[in-house]
C-alpha positions as CSV (number, residue, x, y, z in Angstrom):
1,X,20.5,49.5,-3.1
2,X,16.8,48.3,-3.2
3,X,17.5,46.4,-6.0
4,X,20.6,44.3,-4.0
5,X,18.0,43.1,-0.8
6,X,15.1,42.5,-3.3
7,X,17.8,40.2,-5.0
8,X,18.8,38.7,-1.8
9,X,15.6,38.4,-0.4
10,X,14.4,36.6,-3.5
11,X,16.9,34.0,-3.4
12,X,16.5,33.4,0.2
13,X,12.9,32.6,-0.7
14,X,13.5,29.8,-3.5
15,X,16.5,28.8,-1.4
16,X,13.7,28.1,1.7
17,X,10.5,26.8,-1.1
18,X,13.2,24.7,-3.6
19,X,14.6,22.1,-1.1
20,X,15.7,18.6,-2.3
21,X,12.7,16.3,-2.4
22,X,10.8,15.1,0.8
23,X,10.3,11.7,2.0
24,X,6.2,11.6,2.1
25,X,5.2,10.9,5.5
26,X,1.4,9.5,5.7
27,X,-0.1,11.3,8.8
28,X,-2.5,9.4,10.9
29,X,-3.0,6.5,8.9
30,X,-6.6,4.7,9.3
31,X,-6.3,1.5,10.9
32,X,-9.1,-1.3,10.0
33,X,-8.8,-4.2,12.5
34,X,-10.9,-7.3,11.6
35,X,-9.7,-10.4,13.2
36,X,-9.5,-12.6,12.8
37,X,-9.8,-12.1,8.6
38,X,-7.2,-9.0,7.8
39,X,-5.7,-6.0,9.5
40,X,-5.6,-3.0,7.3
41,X,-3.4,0.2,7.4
42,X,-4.5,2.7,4.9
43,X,-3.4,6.1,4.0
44,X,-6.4,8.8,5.4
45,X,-7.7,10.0,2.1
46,X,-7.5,5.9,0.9
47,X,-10.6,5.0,3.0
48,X,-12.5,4.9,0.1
49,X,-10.2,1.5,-0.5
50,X,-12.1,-0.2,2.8
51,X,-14.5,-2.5,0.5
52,X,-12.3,-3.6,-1.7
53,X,-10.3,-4.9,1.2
54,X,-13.1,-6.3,2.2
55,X,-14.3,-8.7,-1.1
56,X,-10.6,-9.4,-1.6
57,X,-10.8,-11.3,1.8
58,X,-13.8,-12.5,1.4
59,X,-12.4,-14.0,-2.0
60,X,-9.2,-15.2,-0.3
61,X,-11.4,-17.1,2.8
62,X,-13.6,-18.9,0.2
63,X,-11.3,-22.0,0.3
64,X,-9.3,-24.0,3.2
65,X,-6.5,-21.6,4.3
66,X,-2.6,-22.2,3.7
67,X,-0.3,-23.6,6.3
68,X,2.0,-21.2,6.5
69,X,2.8,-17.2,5.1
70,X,2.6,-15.8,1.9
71,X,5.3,-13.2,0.8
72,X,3.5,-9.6,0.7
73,X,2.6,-8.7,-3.3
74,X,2.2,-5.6,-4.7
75,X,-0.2,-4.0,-6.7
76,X,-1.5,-0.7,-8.2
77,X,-5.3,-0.6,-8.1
78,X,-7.2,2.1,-10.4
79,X,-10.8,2.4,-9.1
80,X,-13.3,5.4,-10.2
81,X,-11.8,8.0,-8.4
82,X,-8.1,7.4,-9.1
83,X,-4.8,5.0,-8.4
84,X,-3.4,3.8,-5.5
85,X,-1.0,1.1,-4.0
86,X,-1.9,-2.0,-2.3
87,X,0.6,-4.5,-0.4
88,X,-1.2,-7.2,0.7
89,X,0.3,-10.4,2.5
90,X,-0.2,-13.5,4.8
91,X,1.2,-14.0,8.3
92,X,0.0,-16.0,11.1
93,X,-3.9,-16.8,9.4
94,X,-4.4,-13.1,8.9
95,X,-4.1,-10.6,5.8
96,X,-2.2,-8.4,6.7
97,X,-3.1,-5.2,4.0
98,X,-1.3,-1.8,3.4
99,X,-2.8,1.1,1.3
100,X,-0.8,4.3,0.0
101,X,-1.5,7.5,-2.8
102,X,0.7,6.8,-5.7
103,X,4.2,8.7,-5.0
104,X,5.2,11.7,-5.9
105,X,9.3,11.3,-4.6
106,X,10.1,7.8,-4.8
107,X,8.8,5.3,-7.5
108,X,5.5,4.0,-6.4
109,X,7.4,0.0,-5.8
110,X,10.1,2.1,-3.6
111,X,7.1,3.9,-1.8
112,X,4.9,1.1,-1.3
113,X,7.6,-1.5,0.1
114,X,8.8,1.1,2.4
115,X,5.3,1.5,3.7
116,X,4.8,-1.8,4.5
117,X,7.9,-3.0,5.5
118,X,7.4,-0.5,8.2
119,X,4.1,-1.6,9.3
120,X,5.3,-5.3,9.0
121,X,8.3,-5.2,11.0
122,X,7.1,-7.2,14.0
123,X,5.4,-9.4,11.6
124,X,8.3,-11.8,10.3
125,X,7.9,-14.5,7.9
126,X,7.7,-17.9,9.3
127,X,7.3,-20.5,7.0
128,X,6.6,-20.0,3.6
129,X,3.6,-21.7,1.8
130,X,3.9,-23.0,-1.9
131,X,4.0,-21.5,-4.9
132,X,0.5,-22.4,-5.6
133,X,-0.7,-21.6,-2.4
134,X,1.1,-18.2,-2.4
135,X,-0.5,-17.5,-5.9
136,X,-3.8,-18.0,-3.7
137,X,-3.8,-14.5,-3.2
138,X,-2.9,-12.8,-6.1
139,X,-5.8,-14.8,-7.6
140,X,-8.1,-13.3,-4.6
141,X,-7.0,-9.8,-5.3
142,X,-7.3,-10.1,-9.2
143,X,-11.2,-11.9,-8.5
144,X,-12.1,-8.7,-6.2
145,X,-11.3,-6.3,-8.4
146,X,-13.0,-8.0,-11.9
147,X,-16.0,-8.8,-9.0
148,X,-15.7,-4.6,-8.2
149,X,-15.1,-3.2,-11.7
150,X,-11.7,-1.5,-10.1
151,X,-8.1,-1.9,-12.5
152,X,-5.4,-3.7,-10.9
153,X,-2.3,-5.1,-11.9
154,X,0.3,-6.8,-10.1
155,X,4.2,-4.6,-9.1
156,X,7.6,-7.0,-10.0
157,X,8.9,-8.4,-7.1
């Protein structure tokens, strides 16, 4: 008799603990506005990421800026205390920059674009700048992190 509610109780339990995966949820993201240069939303633990930010826009204002928006580009940065995901694009003269923990449910390109599609939803694409010009800021990212000893290499897409 013990035996049948031990056994009943004990699947309840890895019933309640075993669910399907979770869509992660970043609580209280930190919010890092510096206009009129970049506009940062990074996950809370990910604050560490705010100088890095910082040189990359420093490296991206160093020349005459583009007339018009860069498509956001992905990357995953490695810096001395782990990996995490940067989006960073170009609307409207600012740089508009997302920062998330690698993923644990979705693939990290899944987890990232989600992220900052939904911080970039009011933020539409107007007119798009050259290839060259849109390369601009890959190059800015790439120059920050040789310039900060941090990894980084560029998501498809």
């Amino acid at each position: 008799m013990y035996e049948g509610f031990f056994l009943v109780a004990l699947t309840a339990l890895v019933i309640l603990f075993m669910r399907p995966g979770k869509r992660v949820i970043y609580d209280n993201p930190v919010v890092i506005d510096k206009a009129p240069l970049y506009h940062a939303t990074l996950a809370p633990k990910l604050i560490r990421a705010q100088p890095f930010v910082d040189a990359i826009a420093s490296q991206f204002f160093e020349r005459e800026l583009p007339f018009g928006d860069i498509v956001t580009q992905y990357f995953q940065v490695n810096d001395a205390e782990g990996c995490y995901l940067l989006a960073a694009g170009f609307r409207r003269g600012i740089i508009y920059f997302q920062i998330i923990p690698l993923s644990s449910g979705q693939t990290d390109e899944q987890a990232i674009r989600l992220f900052s599609d939904s911080v970039m939803v009011h933020i539409p694409l107007v007119s798009l700048v050259d290839t060259q010009d849109a390369g601009r800021l890959n190059e800015a990212v790439v120059a920050a992190a040789h310039r900060s000893n941090i990894g980084c290499e560029r998501m498809p897409g």
